[in-house]
C-alpha positions as a LaTeX table, in Angstrom:
\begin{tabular}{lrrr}
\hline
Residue & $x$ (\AA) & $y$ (\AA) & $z$ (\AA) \\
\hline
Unk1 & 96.84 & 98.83 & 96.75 \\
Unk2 & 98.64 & 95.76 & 97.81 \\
Unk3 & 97.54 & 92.64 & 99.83 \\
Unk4 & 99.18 & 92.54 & 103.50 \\
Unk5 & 98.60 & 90.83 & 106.71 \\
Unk6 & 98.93 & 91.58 & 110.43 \\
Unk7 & 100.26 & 88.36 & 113.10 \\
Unk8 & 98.43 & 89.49 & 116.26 \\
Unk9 & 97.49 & 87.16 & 119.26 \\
Unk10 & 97.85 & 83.88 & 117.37 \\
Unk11 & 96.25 & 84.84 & 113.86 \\
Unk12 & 96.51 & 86.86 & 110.76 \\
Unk13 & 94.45 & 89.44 & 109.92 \\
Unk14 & 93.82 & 89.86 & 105.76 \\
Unk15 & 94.68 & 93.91 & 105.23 \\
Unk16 & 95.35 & 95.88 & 102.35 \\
Unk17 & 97.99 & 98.63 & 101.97 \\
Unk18 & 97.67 & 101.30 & 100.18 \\
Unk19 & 100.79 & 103.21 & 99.29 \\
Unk20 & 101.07 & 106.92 & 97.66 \\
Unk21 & 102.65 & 106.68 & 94.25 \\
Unk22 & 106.33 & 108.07 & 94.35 \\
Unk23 & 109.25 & 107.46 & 96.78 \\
Unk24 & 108.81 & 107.52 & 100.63 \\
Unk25 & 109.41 & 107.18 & 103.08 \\
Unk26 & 105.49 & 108.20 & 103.80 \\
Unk27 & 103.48 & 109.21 & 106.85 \\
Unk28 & 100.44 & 106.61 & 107.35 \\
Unk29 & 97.50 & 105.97 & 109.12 \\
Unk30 & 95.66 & 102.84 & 110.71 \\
Unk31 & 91.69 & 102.83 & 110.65 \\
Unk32 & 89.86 & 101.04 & 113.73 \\
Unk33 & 86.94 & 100.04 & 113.90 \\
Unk34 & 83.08 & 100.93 & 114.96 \\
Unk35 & 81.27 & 98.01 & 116.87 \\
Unk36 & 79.10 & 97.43 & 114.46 \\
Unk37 & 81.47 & 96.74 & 111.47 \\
Unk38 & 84.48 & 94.65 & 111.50 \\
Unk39 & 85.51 & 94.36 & 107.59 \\
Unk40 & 88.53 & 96.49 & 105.76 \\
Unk41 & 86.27 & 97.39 & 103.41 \\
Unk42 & 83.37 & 99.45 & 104.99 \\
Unk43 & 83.02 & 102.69 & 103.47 \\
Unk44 & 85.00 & 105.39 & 105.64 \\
Unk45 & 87.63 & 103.02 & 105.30 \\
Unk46 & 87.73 & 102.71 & 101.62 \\
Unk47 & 87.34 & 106.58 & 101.65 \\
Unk48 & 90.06 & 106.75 & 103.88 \\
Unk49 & 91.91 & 104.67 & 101.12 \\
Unk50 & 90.38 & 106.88 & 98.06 \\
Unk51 & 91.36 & 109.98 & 99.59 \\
Unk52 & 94.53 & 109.80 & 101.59 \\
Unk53 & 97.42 & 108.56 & 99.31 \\
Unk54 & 96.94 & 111.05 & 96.74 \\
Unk55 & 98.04 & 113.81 & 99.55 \\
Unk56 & 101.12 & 111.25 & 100.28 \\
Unk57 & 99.40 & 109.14 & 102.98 \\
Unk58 & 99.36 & 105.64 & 103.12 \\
Unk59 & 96.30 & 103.53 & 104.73 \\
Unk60 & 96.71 & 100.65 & 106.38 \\
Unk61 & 93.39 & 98.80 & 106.56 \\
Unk62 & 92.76 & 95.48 & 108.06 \\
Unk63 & 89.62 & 93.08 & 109.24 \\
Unk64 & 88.84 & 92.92 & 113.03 \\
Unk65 & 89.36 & 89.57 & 114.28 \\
Unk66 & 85.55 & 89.18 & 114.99 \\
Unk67 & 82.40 & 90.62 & 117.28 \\
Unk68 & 82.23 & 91.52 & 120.05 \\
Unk69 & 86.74 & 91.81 & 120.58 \\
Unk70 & 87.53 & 92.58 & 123.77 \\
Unk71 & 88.91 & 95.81 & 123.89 \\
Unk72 & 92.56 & 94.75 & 125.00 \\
Unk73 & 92.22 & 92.44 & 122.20 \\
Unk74 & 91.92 & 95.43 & 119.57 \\
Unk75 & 94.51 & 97.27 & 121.09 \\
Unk76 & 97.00 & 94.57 & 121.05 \\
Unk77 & 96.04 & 94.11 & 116.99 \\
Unk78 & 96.51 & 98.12 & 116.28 \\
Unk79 & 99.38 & 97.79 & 117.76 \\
Unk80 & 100.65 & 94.30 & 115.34 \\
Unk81 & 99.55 & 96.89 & 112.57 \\
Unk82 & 101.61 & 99.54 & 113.70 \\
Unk83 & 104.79 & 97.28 & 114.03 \\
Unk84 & 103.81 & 96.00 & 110.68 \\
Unk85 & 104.19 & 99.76 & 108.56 \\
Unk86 & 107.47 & 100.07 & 111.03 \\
Unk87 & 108.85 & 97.38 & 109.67 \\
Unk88 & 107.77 & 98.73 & 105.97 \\
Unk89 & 110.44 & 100.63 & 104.34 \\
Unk90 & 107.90 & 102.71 & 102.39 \\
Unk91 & 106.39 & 103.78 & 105.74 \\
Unk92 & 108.31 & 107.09 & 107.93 \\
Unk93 & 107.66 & 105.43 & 111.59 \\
Unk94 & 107.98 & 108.70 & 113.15 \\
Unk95 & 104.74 & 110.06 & 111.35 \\
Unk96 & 102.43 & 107.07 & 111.69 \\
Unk97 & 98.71 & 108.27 & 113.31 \\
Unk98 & 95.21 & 105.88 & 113.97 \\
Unk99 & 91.95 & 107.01 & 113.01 \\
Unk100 & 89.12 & 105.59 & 114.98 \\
Unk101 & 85.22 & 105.12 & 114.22 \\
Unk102 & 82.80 & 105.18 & 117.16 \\
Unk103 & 84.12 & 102.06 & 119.73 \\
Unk104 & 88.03 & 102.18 & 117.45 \\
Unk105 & 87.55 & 105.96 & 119.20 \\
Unk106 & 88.22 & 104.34 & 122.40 \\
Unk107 & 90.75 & 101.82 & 120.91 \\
Unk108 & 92.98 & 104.53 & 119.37 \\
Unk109 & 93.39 & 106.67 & 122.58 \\
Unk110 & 94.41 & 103.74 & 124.58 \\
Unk111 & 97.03 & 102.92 & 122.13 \\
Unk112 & 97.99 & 106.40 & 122.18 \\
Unk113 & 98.50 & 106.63 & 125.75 \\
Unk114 & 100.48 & 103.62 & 125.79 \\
Unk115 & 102.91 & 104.54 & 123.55 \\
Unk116 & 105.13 & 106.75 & 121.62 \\
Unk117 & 104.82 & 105.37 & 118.56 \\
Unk118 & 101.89 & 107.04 & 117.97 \\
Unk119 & 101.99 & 110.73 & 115.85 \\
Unk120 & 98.34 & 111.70 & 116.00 \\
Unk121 & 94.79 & 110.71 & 116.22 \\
Unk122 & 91.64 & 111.32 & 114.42 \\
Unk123 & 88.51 & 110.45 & 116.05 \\
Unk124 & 84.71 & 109.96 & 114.85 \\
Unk125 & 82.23 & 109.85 & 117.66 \\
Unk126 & 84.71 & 109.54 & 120.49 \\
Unk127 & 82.68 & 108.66 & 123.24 \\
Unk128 & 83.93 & 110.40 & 126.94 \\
Unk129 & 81.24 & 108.16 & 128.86 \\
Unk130 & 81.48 & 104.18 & 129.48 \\
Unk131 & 79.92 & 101.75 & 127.26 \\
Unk132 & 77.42 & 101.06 & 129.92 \\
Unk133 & 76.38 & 104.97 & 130.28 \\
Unk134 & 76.30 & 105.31 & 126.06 \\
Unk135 & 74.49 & 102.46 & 125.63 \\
Unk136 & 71.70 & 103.60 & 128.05 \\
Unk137 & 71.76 & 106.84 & 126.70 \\
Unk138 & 71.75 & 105.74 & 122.90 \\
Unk139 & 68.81 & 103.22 & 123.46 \\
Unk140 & 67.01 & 105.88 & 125.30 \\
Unk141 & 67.18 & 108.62 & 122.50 \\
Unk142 & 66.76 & 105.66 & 119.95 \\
Unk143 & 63.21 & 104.97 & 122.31 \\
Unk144 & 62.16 & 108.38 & 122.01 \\
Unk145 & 62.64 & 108.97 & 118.40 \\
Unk146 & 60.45 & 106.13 & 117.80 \\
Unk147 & 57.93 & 108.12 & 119.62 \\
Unk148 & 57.75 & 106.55 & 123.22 \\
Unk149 & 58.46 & 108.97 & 126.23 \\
Unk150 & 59.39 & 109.37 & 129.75 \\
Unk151 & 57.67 & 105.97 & 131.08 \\
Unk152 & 59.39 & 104.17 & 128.58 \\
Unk153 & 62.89 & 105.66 & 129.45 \\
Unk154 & 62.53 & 104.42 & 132.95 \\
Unk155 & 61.91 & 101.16 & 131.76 \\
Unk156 & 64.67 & 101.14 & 129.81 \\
Unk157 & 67.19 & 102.14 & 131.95 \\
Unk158 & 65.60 & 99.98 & 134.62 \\
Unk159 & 66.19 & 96.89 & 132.54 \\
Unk160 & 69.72 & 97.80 & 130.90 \\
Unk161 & 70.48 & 98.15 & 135.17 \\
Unk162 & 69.29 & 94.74 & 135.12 \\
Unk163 & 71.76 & 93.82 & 132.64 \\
Unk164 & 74.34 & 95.68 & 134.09 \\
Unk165 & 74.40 & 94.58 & 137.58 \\
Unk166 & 74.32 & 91.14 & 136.48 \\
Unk167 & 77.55 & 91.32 & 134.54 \\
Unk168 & 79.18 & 93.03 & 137.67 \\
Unk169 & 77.90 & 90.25 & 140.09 \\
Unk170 & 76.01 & 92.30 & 141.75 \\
Unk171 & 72.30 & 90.69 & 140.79 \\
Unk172 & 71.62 & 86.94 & 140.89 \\
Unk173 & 71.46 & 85.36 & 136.83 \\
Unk174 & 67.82 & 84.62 & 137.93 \\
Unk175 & 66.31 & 88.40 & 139.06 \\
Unk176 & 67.71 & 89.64 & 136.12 \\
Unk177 & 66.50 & 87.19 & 133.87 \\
Unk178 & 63.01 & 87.59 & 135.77 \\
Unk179 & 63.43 & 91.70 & 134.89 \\
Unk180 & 64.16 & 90.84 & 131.23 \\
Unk181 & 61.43 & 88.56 & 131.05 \\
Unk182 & 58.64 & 91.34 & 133.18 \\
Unk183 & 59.09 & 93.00 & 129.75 \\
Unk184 & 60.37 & 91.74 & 126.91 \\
Unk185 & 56.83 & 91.37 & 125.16 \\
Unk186 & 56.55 & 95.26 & 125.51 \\
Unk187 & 56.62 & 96.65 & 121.80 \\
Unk188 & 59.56 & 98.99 & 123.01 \\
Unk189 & 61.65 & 95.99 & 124.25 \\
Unk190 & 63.46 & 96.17 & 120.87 \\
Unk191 & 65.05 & 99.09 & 121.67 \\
Unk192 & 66.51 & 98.56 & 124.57 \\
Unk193 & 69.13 & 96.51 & 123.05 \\
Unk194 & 68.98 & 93.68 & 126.12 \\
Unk195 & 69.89 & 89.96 & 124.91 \\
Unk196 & 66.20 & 88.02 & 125.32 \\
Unk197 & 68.30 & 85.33 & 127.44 \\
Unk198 & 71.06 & 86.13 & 129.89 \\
Unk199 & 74.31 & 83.60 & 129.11 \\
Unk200 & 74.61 & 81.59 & 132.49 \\
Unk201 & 77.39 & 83.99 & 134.01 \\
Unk202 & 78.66 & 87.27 & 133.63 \\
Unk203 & 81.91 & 88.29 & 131.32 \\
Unk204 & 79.88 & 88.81 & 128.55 \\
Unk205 & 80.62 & 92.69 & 128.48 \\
Unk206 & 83.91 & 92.85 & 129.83 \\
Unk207 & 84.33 & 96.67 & 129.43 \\
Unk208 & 81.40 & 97.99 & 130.25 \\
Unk209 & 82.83 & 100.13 & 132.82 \\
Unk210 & 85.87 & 101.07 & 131.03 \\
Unk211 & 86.25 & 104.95 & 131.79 \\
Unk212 & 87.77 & 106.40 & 128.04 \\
Unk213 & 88.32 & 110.28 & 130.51 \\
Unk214 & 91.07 & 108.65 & 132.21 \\
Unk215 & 92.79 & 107.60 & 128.74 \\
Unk216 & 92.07 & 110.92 & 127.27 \\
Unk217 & 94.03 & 112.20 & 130.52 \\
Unk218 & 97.08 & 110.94 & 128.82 \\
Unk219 & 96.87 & 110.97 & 125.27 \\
Unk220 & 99.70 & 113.36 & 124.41 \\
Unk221 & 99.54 & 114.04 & 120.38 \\
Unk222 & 97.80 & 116.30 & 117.89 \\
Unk223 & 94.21 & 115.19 & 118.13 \\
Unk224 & 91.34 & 116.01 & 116.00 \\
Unk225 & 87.69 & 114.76 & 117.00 \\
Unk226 & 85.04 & 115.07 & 114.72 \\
Unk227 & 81.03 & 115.23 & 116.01 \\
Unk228 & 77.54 & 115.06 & 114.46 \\
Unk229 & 75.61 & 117.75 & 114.75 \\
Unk230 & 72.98 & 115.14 & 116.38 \\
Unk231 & 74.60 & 111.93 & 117.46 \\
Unk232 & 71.68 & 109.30 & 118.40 \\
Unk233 & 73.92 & 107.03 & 120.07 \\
Unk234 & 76.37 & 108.79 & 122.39 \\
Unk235 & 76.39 & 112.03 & 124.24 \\
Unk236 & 78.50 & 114.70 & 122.04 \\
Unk237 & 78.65 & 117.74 & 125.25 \\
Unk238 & 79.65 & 115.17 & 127.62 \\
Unk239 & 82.40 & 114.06 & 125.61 \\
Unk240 & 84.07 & 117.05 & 124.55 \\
Unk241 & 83.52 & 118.42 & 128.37 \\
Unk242 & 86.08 & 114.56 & 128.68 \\
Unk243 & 88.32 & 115.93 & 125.97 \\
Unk244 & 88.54 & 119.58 & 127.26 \\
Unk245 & 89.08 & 118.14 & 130.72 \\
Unk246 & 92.26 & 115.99 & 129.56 \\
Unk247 & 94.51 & 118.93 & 128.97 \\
Unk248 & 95.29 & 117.43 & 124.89 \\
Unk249 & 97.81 & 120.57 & 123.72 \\
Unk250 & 96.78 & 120.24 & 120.00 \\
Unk251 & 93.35 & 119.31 & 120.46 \\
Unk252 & 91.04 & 120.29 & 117.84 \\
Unk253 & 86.88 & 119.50 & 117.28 \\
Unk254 & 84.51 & 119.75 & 114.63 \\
Unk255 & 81.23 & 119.60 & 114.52 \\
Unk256 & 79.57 & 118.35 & 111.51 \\
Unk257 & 76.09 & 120.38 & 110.15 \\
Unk258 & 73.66 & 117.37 & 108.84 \\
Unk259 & 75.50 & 114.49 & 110.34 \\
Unk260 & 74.51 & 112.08 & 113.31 \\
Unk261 & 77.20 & 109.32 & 114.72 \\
Unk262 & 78.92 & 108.77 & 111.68 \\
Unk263 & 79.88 & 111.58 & 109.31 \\
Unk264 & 77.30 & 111.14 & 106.86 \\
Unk265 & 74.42 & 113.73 & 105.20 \\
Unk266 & 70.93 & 112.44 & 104.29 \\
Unk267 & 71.48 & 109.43 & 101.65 \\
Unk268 & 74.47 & 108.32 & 103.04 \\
Unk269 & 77.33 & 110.52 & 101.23 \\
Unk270 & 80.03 & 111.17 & 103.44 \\
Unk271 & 80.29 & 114.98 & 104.42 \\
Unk272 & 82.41 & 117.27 & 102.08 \\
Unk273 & 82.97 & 119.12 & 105.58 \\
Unk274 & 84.97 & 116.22 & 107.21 \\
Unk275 & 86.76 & 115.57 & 103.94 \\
Unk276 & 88.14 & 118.96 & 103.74 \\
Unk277 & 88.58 & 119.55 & 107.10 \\
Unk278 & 90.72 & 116.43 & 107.72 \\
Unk279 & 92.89 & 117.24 & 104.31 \\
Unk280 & 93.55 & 120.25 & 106.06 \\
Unk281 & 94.31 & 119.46 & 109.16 \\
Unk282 & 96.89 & 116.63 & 108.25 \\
Unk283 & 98.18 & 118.92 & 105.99 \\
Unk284 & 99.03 & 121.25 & 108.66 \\
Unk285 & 100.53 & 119.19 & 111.19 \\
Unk286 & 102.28 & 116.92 & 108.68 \\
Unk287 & 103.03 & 118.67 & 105.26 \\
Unk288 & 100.98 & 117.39 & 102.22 \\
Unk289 & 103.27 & 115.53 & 100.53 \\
Unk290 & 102.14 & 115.40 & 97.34 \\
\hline
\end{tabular}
């Protein structure tokens, strides 16, 4: 593994590159990221890293510039990472593919879409709903597993609507504040996921409403999408109706036994079901290598 960095929008981003052993020039992938986690080093990356350049793949891995990145944002720096293995002798730019986590599972298709620099995709969680619909979903299953029920649902989608018509402009700063405020001493309010106090004007959420069917409509490359066999924050049918819907030619999905969002069994150990079946599948589209 060798230090690297990525100039995107007006920074560098720390990365590390890890290279098979041997000559190349070598196929390569890019990791993106969930929401949740923006360092190189979380652990589906690091397996990524662990697994990948023994079967003659490198991994590019790289830090998100911060929270809460708009989403053009993150494409624009998967992109600086793609020019930067291009520009790496080591790296064969004709067989360079993303792999994205839960919101990088949007990211990845839009750079996809965009361009033909792209050889493949492999996505965790790909949502085919808009932030705004997966989050009310998510909060609502996340609601009911801690035992609340239908009255509580409502509430919750009554108040996320709150939120959400506020960052469109439709609803006045002050009645959703006031809807917040009806109920944010109920002992469910924590999972509804709504900030306690509203910032003074919307653009907080800039793409809530982003539709990820409409990107999927022109992703054109060997795609395999991998699903929990329970997901508690997006909905899976929904989003492989999305990915049936888009017409993909080499489109393949998995779903995992034992896993929910991420691709994880009880404990935390990543599935020995995703390993192999991703091995596999690059494998098959792209020769192992080694």
């Amino acid at each position: 593994m060798s230090s690297a960095s990525i100039a995107t929008g007006g920074r560098v981003l720390a990365a590390d590159l890890t290279l098979p052993s041997g000559g190349g020039p070598h196929p390569a992938i890019v990791p993106l990221h969930p929401a949740s986690e923006r360092s190189r080093d979380q652990p589906l990356f690091r397996h990524l890293a662990e697994v990948l350049p023994p079967r003659g793949i490198a991994v590019l891995r790289y830090d998100r510039r911060g929270d809460n990145v708009p989403f053009d944002d993150q494409v624009a720096d998967a992109n600086a990472a793609v020019d930067a293995l291009r520009a790496n002798p080591a790296i064969d730019p004709s067989r360079i593919g993303l792999w994205g986590f839960s919101q990088g599972a949007w990211i990845a298709p839009m750079v996809a879409a965009a361009s033909d620099r792209i050889a493949f995709l492999v996505l965790l969680a790909s949502t085919g709903v808009s932030p705004a619909e997966q989050m009310r979903y998510g909060t609502v299953k996340h609601a009911r597993q801690a035992g609340y029920g239908d009255d509580v649902a409502r509430r919750i989608v009554d108040v996320r609507g709150a939120l959400e018509e506020f960052q469109r402009g439709r609803l006045p700063r002050e009645e959703a504040q006031r809807a917040i405020d009806a109920v944010a001493n109920e002992a469910w309010f924590e999972h509804a996921y709504v900030r306690r106090e509203l910032p003074d004007a919307p653009g907080f959420w800039p793409d809530m409403d982003f539709d990820p069917a409409a990107v999927f409509a022109r992703v054109r490359v060997p795609t395999l999408l991998f699903y929990g066999e329970d997901d508690e924050w997006q909905p899976i049918d929904a989003s492989i109706a999305a990915w049936r819907k888009a017409g993909v030619d080499d489109l393949t999905i998995v779903r995992l036994p034992g896993t929910g969002h991420a691709p994880t069994l009880e404990g935390g150990n990543i599935s020995p079901e995703y390993e192999r079946t991703l091995l596999a599948w690059l494998d098959d589209r792209f020769g192992r290598t080694r």
